[in-house]
C-alpha positions in Angstrom: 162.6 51.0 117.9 163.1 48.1 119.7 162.1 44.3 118.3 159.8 42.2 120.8 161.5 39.2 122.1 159.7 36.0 121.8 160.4 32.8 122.7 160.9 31.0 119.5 162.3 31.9 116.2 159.5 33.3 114.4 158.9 32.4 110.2 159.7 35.9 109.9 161.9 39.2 110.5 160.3 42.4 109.8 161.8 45.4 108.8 160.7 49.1 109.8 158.3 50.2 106.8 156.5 47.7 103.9 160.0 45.4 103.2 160.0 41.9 104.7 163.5 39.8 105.0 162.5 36.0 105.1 163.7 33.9 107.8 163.7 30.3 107.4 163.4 28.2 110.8 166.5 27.3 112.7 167.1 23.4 112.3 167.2 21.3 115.5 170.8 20.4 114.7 172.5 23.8 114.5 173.5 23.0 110.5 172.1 25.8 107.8 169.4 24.7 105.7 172.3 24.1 102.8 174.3 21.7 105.0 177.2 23.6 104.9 179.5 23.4 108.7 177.7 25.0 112.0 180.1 27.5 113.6 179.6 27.0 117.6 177.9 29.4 119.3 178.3 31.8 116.6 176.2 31.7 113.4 177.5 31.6 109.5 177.6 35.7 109.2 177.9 35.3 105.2 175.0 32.6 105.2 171.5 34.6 104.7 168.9 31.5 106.2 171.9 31.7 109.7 171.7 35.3 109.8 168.1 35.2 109.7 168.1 32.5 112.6 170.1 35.0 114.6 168.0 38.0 114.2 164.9 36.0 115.0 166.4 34.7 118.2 166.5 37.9 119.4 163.6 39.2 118.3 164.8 42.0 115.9 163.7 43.0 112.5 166.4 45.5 110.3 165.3 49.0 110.5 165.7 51.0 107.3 166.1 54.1 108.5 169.4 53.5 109.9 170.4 51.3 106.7 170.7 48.6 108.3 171.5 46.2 105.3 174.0 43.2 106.3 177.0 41.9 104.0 176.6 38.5 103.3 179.1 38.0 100.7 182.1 36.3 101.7 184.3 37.1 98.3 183.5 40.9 98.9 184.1 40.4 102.8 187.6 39.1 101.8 188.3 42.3 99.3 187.3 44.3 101.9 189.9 42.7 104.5 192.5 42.3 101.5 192.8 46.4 100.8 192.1 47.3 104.4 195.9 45.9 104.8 195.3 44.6 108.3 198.3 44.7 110.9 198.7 43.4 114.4 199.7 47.0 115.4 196.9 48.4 114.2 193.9 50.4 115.8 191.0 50.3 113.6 187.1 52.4 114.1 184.4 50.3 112.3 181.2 52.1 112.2 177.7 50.3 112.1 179.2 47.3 112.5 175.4 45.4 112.3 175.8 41.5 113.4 179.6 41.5 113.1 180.4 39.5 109.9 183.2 42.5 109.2 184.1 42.6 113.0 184.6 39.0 112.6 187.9 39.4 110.3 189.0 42.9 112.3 189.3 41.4 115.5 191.7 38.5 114.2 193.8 40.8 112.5 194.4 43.8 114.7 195.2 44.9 118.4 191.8 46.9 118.3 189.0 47.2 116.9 186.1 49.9 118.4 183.1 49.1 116.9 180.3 52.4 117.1 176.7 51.1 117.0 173.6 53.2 117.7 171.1 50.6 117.8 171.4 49.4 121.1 169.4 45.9 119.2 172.0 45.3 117.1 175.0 46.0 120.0 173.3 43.1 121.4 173.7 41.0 118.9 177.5 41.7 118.1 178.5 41.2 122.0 177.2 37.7 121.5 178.8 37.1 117.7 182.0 38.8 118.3 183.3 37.5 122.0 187.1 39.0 121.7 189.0 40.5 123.8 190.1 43.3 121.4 186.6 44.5 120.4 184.9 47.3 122.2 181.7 48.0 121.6 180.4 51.3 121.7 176.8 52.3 121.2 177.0 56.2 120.2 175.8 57.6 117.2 179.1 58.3 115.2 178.2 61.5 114.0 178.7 62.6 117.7 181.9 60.9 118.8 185.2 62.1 118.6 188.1 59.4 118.2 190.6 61.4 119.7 188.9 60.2 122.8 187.9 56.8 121.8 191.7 56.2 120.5 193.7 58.1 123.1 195.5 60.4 120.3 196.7 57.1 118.8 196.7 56.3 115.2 193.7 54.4 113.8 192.0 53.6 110.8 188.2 53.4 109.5 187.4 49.9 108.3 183.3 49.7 108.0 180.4 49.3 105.6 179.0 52.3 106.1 175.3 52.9 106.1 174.3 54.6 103.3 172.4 57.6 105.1 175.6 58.5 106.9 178.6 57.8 104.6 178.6 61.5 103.2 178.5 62.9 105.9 180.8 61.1 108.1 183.9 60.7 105.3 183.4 64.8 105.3 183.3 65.1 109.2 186.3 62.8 109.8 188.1 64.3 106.9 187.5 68.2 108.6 189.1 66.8 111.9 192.9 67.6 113.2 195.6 65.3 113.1 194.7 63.6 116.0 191.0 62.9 115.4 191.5 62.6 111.8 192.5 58.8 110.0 195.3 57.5 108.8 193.1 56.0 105.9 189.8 54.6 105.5 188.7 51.8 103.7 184.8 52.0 103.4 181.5 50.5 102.0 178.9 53.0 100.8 176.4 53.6 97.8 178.2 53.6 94.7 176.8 56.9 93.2 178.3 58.6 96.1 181.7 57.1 95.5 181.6 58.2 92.1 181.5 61.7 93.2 183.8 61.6 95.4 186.6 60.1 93.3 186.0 61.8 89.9 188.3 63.1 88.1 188.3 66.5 86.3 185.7 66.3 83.4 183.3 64.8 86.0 183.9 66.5 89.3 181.2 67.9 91.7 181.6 70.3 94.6 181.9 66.9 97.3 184.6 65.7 94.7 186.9 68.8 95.2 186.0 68.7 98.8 187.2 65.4 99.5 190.0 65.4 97.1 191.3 68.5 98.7 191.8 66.9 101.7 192.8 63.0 100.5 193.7 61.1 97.7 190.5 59.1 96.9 190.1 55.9 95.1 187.5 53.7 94.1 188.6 49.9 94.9 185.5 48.1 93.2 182.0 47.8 93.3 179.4 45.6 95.3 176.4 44.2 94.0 172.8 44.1 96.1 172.9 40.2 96.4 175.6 41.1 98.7 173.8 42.6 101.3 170.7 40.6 103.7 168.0 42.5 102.4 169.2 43.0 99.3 169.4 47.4 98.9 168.0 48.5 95.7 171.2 50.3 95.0 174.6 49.4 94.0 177.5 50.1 96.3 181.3 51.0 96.1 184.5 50.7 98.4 186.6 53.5 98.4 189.8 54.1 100.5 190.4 57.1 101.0 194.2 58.8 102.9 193.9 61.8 104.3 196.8 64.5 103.2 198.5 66.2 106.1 197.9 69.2 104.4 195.4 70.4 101.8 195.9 68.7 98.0 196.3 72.6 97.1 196.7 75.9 98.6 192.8 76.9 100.0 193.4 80.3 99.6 192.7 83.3 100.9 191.1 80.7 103.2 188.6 77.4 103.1 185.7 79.2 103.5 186.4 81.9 100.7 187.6 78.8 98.4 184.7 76.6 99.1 182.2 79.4 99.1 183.3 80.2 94.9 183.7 76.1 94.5 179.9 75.6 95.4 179.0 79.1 93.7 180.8 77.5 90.6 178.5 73.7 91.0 175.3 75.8 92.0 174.3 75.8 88.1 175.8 72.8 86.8 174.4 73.4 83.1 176.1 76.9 83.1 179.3 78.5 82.2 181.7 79.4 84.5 181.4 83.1 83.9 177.5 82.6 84.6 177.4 80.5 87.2 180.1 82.5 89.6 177.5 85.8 89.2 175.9 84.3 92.6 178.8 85.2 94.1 177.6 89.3 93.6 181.0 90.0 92.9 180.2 91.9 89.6 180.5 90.6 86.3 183.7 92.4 85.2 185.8 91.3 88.3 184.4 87.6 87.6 185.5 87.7 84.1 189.0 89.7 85.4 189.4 86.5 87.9 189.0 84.0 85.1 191.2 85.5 82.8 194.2 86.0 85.4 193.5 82.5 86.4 194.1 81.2 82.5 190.4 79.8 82.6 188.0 80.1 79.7 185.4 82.0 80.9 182.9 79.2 78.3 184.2 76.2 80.9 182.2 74.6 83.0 183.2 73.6 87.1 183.4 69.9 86.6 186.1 70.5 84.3 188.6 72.2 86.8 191.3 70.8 88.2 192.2 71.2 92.1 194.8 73.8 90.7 192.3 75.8 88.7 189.9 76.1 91.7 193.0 77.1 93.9 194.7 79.7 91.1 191.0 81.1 90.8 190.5 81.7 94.1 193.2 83.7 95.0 192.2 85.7 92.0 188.5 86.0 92.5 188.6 87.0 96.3 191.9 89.6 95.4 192.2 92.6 97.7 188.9 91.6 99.2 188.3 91.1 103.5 188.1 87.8 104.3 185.6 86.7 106.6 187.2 85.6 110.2 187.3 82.2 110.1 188.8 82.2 106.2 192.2 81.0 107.9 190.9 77.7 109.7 189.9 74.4 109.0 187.1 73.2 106.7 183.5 73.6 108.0 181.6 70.5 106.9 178.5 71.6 107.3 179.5 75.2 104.6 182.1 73.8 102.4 180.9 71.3 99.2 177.2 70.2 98.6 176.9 66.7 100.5 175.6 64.5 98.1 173.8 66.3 95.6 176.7 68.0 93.5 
């Protein structure tokens, strides 16, 4: 949805739904309400009242559906910059990029920075905030691009603060890519539940924990308050980095789809036993037992307390002598293997 333009700031910028983000009046002389320095031509992107100023100009209001909540935080905006590990040579992807307070600190720090934006609004907005010669600005919903592309088969890196409806699934798409499509590393903003899960450690594990870690080394930096973000979410949110391995954390075998297929069978019934839970499979009690017991697992354990090893040694065992379906040799299917964000 588009916001109507009008010709002066208005008292207030709505946002799709019941929320309302307050919006003080822009002062005649540029300054913010607080008197702190004017910026020319560009507003304070970590001062609320200036970002407010700036969405009213152009007659926006945030929509919620695309989780459009902006960081306004400059301590957190310098963590983010301070693991990202910025360098001239680098290509960097930053997705839902909102106003540009992140794109900001990107474009001063690397040769490129390819910013992916669906709401053509907010695009709008960061051509005017961010006037550098090393941004590009793409307007593309990222579920749909392919970086490859984008990047030319170069090197790159995923610096964002993701919006929470698409973190999940994005971190698992990227992750499932080849070499070429695939980051170097990502250092990323989402809702701190979800990087939980994907950074637990045995004891704690869910199927999009094994998923991930299977394919990177995950790890939670530190967490980020709502009075970060302009609205404030009602959530708390996480960065993560997470570096993909060139090859899986352990052996998926006799393929990814046979090992994710017993990983989410194993996570279906979180309150079960292993030797219960795995029944969905319709493999037969006695050869689910057999597989355990070959694998050194007591049948009385539970799946979040498997290592990556465990789930590798069982699954050679459980699927034994068994056809594999055709596509147990290639790469992970996002969309089959782990449970999104429910596990």
């Amino acid at each position: 949805m588009r916001g109507r333009h009008r010709p002066t700031a208005p008292s207030r910028v709505r946002t799709a739904g019941t929320a309302r983000v307050p919006v003080e009046a822009a002062p005649a002389d540029g300054l913010p309400p607080d008197g702190g320095p004017a910026v020319p031509g560009i507003a304070d992107l970590t001062h609320a009242p200036s970002v407010g100023r700036l969405l009213s100009r152009h007659g926006l209001w945030l929509t919620k559906s695309l989780g459009q909540h902006l960081l306004i935080d400059r301590g957190v905006l310098d963590r983010i910059v301070e693991a990202a590990d910025l360098r001239p040579d680098m290509e960097v992807l930053e997705v839902g990029p909102g106003v540009g307070v992140l794109t900001t600190e990107l474009v001063s720090r690397v040769r490129r920075v390819l910013a992916v934006e669906v709401d053509p609004r907010m695009a709008t907005v960061l051509r005017e905030t961010v006037a550098h010669p090393s941004l590009e600005v793409v307007e593309a919903d990222a579920m749909g691009i392919d970086p490859a592309d984008l990047f030319g088969g170069r090197a790159y890196s995923v610096v964002a603060n993701l919006p929470y409806n698409l973190a999940t699934a994005l971190v698992r798409r990227l992750l499932s890519m080849p070499a070429p499509s695939r980051p170097v590393e990502m250092v990323v903003m989402m809702q701190r539940e979800v990087a939980q899960r994907m950074a637990a450690r045995p004891g704690d594990l869910s199927a999009l924990g094994v998923e991930i870690q299977v394919a990177a080394a995950v790890d939670l930096l530190f967490e980020v308050p709502p009075t970060a973000f302009f609205p404030a979410p009602k959530v708390t949110s996480a960065v993560v980095r997470v570096r993909p391995y060139d090859v899986p954390a352990v052996p998926l075998v006799p393929g990814p789809r046979r090992f994710f297929q017993l990983v989410r069978a194993g996570f279906a019934h979180r309150r079960k036993q292993l030797h219960n839970a795995l029944g969905d499979l319709g493999l037969g009690t006695e050869r689910i037992q057999a597989a355990l017991e070959e694998a050194g697992i007591a049948r009385s354990r539970r799946a979040e307390t498997l290592t990556l090893e465990e789930w590798s040694t069982l699954s050679a065992a459980m699927w034994a002598e068994l056809p594999s379906p055709a596509a147990a040799g290639e790469g992970v299917d996002p969309e089959r293997a782990g449970d999104g964000e429910a596990g």
